[in-house]
N, CA, C and O atoms as a DFTB+ gen file, in Angstrom:
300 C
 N C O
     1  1       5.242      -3.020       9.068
     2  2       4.452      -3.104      10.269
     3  2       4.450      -4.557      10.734
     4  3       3.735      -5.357      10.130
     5  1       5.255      -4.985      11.841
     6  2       4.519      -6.116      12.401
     7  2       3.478      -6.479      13.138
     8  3       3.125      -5.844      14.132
     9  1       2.899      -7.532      12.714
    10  2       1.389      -8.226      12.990
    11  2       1.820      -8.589      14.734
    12  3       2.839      -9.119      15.178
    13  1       0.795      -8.148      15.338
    14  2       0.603      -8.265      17.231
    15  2       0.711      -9.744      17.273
    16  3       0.305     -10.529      16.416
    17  1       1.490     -10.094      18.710
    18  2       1.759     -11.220      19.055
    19  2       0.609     -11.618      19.029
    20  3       0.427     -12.654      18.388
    21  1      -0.224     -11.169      19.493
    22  2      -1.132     -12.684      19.485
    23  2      -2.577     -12.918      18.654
    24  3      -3.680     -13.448      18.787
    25  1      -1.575     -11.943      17.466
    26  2      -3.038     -12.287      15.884
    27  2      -1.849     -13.661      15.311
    28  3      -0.771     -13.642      14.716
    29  1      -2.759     -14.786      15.879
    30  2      -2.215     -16.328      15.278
    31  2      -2.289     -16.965      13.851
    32  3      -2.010     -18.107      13.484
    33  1      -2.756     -15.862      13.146
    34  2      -2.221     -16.295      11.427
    35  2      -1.037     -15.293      10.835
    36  3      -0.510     -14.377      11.467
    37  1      -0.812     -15.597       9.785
    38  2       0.418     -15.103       9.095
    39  2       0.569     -13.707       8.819
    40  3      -0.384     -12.975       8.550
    41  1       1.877     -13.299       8.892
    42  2       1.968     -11.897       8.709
    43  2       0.781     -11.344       8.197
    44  3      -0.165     -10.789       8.755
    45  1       1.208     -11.806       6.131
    46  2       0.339     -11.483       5.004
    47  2      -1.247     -11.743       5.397
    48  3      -2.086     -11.022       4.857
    49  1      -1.677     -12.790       6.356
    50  2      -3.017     -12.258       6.638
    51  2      -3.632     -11.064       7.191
    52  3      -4.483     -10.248       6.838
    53  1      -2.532     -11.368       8.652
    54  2      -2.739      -9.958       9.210
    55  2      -2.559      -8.781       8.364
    56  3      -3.160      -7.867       8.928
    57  1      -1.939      -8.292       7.112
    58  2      -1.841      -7.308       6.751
    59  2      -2.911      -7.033       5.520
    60  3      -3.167      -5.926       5.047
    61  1      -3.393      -8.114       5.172
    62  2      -4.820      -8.344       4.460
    63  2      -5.987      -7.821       5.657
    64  3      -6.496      -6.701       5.606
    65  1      -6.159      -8.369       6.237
    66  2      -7.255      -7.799       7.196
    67  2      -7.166      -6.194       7.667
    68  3      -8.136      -5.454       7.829
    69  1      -5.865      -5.873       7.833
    70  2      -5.523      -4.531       8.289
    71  2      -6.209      -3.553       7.186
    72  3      -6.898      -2.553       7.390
    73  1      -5.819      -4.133       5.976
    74  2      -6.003      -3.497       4.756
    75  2      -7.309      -3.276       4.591
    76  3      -7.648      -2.229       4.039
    77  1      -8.384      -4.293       5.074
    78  2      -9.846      -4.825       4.411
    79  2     -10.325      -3.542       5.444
    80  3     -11.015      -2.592       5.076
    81  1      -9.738      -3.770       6.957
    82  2     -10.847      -3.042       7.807
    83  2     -10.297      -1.581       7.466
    84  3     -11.161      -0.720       7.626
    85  1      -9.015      -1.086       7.019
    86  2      -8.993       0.424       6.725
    87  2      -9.457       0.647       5.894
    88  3     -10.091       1.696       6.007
    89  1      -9.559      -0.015       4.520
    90  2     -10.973       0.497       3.254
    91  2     -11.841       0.687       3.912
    92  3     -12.260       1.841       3.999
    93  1     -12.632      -0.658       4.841
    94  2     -13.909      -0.182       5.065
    95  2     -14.291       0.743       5.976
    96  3     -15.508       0.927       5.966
    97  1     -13.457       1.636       7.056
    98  2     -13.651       2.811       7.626
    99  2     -14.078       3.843       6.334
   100  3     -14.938       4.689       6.579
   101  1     -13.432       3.782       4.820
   102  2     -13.430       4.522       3.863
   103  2     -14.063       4.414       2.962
   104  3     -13.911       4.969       1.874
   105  1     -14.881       3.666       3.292
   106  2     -16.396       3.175       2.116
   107  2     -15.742       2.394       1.119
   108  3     -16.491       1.750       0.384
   109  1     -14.396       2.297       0.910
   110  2     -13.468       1.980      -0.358
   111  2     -13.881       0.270      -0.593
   112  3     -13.539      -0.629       0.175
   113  1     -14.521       0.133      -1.580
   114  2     -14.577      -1.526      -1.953
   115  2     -13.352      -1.829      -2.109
   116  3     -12.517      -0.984      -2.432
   117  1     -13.000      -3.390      -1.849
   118  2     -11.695      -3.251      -2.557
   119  2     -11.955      -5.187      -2.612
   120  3     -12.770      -5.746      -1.878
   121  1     -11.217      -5.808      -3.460
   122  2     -10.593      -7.025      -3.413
   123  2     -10.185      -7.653      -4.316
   124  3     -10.584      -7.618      -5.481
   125  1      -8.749      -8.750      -3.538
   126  2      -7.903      -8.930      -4.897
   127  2      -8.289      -9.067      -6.389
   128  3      -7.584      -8.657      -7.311
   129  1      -9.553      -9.723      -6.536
   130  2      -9.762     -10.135      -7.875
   131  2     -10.565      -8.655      -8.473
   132  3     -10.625      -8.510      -9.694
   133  1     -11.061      -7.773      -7.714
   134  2     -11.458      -6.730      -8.202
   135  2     -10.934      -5.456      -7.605
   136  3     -11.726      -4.944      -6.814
   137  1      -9.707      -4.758      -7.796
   138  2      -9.679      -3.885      -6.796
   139  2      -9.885      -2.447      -6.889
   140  3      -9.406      -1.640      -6.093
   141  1     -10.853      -2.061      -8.216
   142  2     -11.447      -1.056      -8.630
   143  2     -10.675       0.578      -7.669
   144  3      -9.662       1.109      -8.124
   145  1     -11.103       0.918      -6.877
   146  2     -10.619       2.140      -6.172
   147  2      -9.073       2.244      -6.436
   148  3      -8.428       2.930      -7.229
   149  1      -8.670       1.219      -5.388
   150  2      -7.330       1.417      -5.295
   151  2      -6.249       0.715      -6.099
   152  3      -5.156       0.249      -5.779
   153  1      -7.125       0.815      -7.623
   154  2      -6.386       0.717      -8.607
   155  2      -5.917       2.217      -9.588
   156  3      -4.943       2.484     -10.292
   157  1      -6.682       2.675      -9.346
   158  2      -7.196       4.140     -10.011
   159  2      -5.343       5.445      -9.836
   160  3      -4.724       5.381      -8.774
   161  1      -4.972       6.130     -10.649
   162  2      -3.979       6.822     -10.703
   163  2      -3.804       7.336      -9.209
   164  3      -2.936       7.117      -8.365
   165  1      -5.162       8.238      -9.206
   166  2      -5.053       9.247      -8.066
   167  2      -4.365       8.373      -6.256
   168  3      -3.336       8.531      -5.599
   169  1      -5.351       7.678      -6.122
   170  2      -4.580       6.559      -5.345
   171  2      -3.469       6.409      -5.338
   172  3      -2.906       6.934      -4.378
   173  1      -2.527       5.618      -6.392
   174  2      -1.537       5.740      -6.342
   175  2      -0.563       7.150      -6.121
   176  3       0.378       7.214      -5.330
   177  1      -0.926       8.008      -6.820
   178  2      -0.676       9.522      -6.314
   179  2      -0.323       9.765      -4.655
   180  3       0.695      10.094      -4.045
   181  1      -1.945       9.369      -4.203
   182  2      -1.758       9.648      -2.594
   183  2      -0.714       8.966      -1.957
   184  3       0.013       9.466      -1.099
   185  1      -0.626       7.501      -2.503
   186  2       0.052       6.779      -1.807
   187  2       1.871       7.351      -2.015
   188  3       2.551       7.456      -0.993
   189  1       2.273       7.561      -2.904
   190  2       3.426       7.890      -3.117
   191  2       3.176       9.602      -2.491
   192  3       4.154      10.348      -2.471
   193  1       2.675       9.787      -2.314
   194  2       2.612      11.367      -2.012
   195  2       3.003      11.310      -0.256
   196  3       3.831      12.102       0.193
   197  1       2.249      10.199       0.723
   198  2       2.114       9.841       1.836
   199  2       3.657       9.391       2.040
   200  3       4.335       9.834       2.968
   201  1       4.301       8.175       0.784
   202  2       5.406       7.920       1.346
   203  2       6.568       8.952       1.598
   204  3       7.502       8.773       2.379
   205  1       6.374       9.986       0.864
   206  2       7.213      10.962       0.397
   207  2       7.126      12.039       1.852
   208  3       8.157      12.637       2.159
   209  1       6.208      12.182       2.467
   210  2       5.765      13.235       3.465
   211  2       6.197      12.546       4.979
   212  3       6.526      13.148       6.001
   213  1       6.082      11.107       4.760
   214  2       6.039      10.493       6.463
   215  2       7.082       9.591       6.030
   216  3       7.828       9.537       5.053
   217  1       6.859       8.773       7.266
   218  2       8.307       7.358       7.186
   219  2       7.345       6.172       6.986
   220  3       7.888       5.071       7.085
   221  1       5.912       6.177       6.702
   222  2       5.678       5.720       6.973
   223  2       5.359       4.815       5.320
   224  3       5.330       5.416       4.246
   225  1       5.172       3.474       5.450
   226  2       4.863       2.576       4.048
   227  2       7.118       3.283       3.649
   228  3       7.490       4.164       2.874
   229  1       7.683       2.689       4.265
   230  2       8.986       3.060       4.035
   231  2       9.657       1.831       2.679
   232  3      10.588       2.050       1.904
   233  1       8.600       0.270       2.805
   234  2       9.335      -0.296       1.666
   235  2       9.086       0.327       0.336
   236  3       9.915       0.289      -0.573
   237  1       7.846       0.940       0.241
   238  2       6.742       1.512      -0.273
   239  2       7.963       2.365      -0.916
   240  3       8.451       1.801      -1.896
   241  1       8.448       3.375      -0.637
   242  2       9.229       4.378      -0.925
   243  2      10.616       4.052      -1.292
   244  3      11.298       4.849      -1.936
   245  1      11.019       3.008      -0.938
   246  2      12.545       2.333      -1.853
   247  2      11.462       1.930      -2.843
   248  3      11.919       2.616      -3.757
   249  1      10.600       1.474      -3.281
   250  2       9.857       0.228      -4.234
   251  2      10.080       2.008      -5.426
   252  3      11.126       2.247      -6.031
   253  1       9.003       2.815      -5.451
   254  2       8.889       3.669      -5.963
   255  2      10.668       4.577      -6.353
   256  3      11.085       5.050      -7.410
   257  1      11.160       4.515      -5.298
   258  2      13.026       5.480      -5.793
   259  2      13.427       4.709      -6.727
   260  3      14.106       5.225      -7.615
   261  1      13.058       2.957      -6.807
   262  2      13.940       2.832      -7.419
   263  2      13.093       2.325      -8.928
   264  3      13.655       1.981      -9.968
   265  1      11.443       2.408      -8.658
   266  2      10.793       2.645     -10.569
   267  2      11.601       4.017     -10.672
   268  3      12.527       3.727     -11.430
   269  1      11.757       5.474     -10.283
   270  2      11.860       6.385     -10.636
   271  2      13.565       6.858     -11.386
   272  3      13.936       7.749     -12.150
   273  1      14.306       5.614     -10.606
   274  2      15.799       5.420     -10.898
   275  2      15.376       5.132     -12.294
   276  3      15.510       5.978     -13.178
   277  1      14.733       3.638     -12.570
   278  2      14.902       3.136     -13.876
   279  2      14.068       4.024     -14.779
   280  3      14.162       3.622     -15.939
   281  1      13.173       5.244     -14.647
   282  2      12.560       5.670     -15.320
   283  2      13.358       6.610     -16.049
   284  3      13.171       6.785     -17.253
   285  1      14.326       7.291     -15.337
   286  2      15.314       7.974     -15.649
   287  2      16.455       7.354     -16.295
   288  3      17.159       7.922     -17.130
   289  1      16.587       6.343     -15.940
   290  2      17.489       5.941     -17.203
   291  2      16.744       5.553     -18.459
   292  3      17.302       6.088     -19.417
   293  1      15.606       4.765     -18.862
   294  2      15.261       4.907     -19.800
   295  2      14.843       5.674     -20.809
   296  3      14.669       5.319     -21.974
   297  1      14.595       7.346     -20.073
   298  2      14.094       8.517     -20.934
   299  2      14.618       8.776     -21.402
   300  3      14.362       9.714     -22.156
């Protein structure tokens, strides 16, 4: 996702803030040094479940093909 021309800090901020205000539509606490919720299995579940269904979080979904490559070779 690129950050709107005219949010004037850095990508990675903008995508920190994106992040902060969609937890908090979701009651979801979250932050780096504690990130309790969306540390949790199920989470991750959704999230790979989401990449798998849409295009969307697409690095998201090479990141995951290719733990699942090396998982398979190690079994």
């Amino acid at each position: 996702m690129e950050k709107p021309a005219d949010f004037e800090r850095s990508t990675a901020v903008f995508h920190s803030v994106y992040l902060q205000e969609m937890f908090a539509e979701k009651n979801i606490k979250y932050s780096k040094k504690d990130p309790k919720e969306v540390a949790e299995k199920y989470f991750l579940d959704k999230l790979i479940k989401r990449s798998t269904k849409t295009n969307h979080i697409q690095s998201f979904k090479y990141f995951t093909d290719f733990c699942e490559k090396i998982n398979n070779k190690i079994s």
